[in-house]
C-alpha positions in Angstrom: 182.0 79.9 90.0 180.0 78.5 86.9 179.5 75.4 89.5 177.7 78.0 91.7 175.8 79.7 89.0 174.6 76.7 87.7 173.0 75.5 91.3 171.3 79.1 91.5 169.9 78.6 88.2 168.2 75.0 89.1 166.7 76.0 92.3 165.1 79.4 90.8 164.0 76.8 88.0 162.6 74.3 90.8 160.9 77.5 93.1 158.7 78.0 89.1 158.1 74.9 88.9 156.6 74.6 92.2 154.7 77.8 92.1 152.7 76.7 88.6 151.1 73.4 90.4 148.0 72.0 88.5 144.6 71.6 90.1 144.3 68.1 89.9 140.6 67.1 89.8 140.2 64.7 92.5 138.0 64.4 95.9 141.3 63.3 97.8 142.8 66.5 97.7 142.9 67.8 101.5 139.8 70.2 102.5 140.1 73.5 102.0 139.1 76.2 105.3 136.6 78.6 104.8 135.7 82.1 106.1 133.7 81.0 109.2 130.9 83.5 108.2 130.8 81.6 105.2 128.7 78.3 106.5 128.2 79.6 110.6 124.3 79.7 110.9 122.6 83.6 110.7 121.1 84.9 114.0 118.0 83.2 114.6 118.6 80.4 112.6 116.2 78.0 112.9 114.8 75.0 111.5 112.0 75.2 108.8 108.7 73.9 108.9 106.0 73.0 106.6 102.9 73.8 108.3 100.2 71.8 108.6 98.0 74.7 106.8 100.1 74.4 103.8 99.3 71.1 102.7 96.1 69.9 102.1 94.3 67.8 104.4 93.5 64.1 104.6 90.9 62.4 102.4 88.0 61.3 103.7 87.7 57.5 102.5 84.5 55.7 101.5 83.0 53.2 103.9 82.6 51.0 100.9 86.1 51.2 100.0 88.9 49.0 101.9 90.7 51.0 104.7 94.7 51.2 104.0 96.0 49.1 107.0 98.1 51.1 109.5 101.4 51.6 109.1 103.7 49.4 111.4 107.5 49.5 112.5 108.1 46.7 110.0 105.7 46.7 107.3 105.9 48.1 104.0 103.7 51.1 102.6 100.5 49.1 102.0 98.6 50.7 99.0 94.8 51.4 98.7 94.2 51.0 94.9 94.2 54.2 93.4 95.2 56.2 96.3 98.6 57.0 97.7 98.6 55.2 101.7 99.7 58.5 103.3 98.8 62.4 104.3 101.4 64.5 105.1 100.2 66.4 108.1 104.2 68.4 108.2 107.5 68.3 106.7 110.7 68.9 108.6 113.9 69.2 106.7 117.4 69.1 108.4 120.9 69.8 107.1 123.3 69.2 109.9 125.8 71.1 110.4 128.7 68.8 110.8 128.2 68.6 106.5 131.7 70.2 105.1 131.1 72.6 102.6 133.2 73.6 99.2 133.6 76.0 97.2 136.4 74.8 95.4 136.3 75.1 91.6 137.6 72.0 90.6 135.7 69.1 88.8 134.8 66.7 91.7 135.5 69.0 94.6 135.5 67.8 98.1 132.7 68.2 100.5 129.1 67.1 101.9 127.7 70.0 100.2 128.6 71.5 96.7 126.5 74.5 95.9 126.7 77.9 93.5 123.7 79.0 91.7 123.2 80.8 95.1 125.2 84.0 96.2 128.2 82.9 98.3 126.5 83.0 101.7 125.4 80.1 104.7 125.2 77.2 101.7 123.5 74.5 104.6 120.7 76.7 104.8 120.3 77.4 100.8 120.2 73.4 100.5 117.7 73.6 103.6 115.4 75.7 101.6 116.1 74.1 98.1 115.2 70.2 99.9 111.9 72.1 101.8 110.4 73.4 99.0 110.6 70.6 96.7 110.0 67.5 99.5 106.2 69.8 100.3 105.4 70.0 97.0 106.1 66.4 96.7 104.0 65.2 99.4 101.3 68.1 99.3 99.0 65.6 96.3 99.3 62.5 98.7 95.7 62.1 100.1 96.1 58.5 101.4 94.2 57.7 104.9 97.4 57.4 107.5 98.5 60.7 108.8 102.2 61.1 108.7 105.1 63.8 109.5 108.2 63.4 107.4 111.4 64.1 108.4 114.4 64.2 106.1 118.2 64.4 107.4 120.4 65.4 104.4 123.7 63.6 104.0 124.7 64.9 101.0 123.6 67.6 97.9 126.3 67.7 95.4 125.6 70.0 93.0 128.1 71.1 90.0 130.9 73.7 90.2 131.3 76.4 87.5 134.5 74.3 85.7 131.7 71.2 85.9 128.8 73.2 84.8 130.5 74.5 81.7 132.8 71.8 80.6 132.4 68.0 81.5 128.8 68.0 83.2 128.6 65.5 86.3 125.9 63.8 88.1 123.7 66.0 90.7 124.8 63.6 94.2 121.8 63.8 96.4 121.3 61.4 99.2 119.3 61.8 102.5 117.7 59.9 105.1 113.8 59.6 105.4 111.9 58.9 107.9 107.9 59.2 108.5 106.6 59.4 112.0 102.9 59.7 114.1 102.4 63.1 114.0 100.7 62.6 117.7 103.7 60.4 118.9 106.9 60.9 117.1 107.2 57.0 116.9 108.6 55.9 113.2 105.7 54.5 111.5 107.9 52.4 109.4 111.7 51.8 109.6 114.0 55.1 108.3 115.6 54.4 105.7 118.0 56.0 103.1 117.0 57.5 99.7 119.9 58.2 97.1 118.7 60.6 94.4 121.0 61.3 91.7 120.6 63.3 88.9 121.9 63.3 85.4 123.8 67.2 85.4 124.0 68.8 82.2 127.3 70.0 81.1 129.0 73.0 78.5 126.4 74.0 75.7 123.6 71.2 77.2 123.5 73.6 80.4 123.6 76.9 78.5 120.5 75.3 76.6 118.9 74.3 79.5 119.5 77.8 81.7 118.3 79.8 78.4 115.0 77.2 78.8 114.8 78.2 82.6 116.0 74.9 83.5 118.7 75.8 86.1 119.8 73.4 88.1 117.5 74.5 90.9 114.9 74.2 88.6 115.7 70.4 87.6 116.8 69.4 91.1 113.6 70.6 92.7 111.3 68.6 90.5 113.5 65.7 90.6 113.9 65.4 94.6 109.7 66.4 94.2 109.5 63.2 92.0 111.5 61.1 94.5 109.5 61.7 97.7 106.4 61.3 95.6 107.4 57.7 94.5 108.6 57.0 98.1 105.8 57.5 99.7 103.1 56.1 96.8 105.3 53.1 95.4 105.0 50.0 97.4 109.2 49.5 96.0 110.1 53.3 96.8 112.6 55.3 94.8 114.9 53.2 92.2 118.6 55.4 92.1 119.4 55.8 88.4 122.2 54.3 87.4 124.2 57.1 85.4 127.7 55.4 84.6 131.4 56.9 85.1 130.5 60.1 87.0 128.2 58.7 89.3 131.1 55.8 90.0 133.7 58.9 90.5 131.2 60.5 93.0 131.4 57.6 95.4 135.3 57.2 95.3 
């Protein structure tokens, strides 16, 4: 009898045990499923554009000054001194939809796309509108003589989670492809290539600061990603990816 007893009590013991389970921050932990209405695209979902009325128009260039070779499948941005080599005629932003979404609050949870200063809603098209905004006003001071569309595919915006945003801090994990194109043709005008973009996230009192300054994380990724596309499409050597140590190491695992 106190054999049996004893067996009940370590199997109630082990069912505690087992319901108390840690969430152990890591990006191996298995996906978790979301509502469907949660990241499914809205009626009428469509892709945004910049158009061209919103952006200013090309530069005329003096005839005395030297003409900015054209772009060509394999050459570099070629600068004009003083001038950046392109005019954005439209910018096309894409966030597929293949891109898993989290919502997990955990430190490093994982997904494509890691977003919450938003209300809970279709996260791929919050990024959408978040990359938009900040790649046009990017591009919109360019004034260089080759007319250009940009396209950007987004691979990945990982953003900090409340536990993240008020404890440890992180890295903002933003990488997407580029790619400019003859706005006439659709040809590449030079070969697409892939922009990583992280950003330094503030973390516990360093965000409360920040947020009381207006410095959301919105805010700071916006001008960043506005920063990037400028030096990508002005700097003959493109965008340099900081190199911001252990959490930046963690979100590549």
């Amino acid at each position: 009898m106190k054999t049996a007893r004893m067996m009940l009590l370590v199997g109630l013991g082990l069912s505690v045990s087992a319901c108390a389970a840690v969430d152990v921050p890591t990006r191996n932990a298995p996906f978790e499923q979301l509502p469907q209405s949660t990241v499914s695209a809205p009626a009428g979902y469509e892709l945004t554009r910049a158009a061209p009325a919103e952006l200013p128009g090309p530069v005329a260039v003096p005839s005395a000054q030297p003409q900015a070779p054209a772009l060509t499948p394999s050459g570099p941005l070629a600068l004009v001194p003083g001038q950046a080599p392109v005019s954005i005629n439209q910018v096309q932003v894409i966030v597929p939809r293949a891109l898993k979404v989290s919502e997990r609050n955990s430190y490093l949870p994982r997904g494509d796309i890691v977003w919450r200063e938003d209300p809970i809603g279709d996260r791929h098209a919050q990024v959408q509108t978040i990359v938009q905004d900040a790649i046009v006003r990017g591009v919109t001071p360019l004034n260089g003589p080759v007319k250009a569309d940009v396209e950007i595919v987004v691979q990945r915006f990982h953003a900090l989670t409340e536990k993240a945003r008020y404890t440890t801090g992180g890295v903002h994990s933003i990488t997407f492809d580029l790619m400019l194109k003859n706005p006439a043709t659709g040809e590449l005008l030079v070969p697409a290539r892939t922009v990583r973009a992280d950003l330094d996230a503030f973390g516990g009192q360093q965000a409360i600061n920040a947020e009381a300054r207006g410095q959301t994380q919105k805010v700071r990724i916006s001008d960043h990603l506005a920063e990037v596309i400028r030096q990508e499409l002005s700097n003959p050597e493109g965008y340099k990816n900081a190199s911001l140590g252990f959490y930046q190491l963690l979100n590549n695992l």
